[in-house]
C-alpha positions as CSV (number, residue, x, y, z in Angstrom):
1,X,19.5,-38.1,-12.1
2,X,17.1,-35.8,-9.7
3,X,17.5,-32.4,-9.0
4,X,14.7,-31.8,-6.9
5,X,15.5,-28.7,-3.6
6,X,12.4,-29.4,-2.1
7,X,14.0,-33.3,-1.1
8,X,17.0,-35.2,-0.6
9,X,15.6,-37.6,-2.5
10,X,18.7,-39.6,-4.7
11,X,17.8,-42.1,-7.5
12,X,19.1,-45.5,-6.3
13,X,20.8,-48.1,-8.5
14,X,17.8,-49.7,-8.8
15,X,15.7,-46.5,-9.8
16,X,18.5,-46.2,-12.3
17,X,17.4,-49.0,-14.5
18,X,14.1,-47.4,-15.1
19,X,13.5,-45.9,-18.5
20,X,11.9,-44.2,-21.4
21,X,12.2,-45.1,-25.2
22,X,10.8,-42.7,-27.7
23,X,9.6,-44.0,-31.2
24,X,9.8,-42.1,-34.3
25,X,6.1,-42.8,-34.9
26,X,5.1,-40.6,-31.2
27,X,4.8,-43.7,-29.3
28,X,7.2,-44.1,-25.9
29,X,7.5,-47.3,-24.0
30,X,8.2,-46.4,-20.2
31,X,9.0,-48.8,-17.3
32,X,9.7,-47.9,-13.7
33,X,12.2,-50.5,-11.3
34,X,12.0,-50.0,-7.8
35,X,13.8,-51.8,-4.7
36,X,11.0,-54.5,-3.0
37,X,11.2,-56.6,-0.3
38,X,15.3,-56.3,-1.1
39,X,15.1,-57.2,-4.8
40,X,15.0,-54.3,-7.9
41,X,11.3,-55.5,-9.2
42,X,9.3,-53.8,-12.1
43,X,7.1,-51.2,-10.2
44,X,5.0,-50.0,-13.6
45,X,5.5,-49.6,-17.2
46,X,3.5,-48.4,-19.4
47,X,3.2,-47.7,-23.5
48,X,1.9,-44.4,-24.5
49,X,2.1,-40.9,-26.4
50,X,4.7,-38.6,-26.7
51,X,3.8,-35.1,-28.3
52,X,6.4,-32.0,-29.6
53,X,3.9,-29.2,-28.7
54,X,6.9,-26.8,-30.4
55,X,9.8,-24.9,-28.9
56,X,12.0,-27.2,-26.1
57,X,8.2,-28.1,-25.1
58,X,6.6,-31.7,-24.9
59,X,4.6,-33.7,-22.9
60,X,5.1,-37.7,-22.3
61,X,4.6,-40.0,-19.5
62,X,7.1,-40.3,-16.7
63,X,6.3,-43.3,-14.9
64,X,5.3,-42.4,-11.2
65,X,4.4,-39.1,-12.3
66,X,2.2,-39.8,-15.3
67,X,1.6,-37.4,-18.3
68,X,3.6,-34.3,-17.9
69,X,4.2,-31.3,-20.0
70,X,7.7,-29.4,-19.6
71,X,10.9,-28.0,-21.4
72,X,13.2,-30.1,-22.9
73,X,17.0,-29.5,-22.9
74,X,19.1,-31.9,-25.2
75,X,22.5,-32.0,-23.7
76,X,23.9,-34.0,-26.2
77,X,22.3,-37.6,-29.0
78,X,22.5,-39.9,-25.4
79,X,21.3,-37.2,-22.6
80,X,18.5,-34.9,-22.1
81,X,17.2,-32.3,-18.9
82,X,13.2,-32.4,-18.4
83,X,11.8,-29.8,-16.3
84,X,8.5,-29.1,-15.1
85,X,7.5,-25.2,-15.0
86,X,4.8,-26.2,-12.3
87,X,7.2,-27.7,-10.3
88,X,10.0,-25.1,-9.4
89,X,12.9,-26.5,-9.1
90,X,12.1,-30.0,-10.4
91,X,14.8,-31.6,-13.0
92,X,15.0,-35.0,-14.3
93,X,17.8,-35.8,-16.7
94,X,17.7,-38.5,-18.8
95,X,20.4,-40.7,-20.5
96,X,21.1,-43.8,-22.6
């Protein structure tokens, strides 16, 4: 999901596969699926860090975006809010 005022932009069924996994050990594994040429492709994945810099803050890679630091709202174990202090307005939510 993206809550974003400054666009319409929605999150298509293909963007909707796209992920992050978070590792106990602060690794993350991120890929990105876009719609090319009429078929959901891989766009970019990467494997990387993901740091608790304390309080709701921490900073990880959002693929498209890159490394980003923002506040961290954990909605419930499956679904979590990331926003971007920098960016007003900017939400991404992410769920299992």
């Amino acid at each position: 999901e993206l809550d974003n005022p400054l666009t319409n932009d929605q999150l298509s069924e293909c963007n909707q596969k796209s992920f992050i996994e978070f590792f106990a050990d602060n690794n993350a594994h991120t890929e990105f699926y876009a719609q090319s040429a009429g078929e959901c492709r891989l766009e970019d994945s990467d494997d990387g860090e993901w740091t608790f810099l304390g309080g709701n803050q921490y900073r990880f890679n959002i693929p498209g975006l890159g490394a980003q630091t923002g506040n961290v709202e954990f909605e419930n174990d499956s679904r979590f809010s990331f926003t971007n202090p920098t960016i007003p307005g900017f939400r991404v939510v992410f769920e299992k």
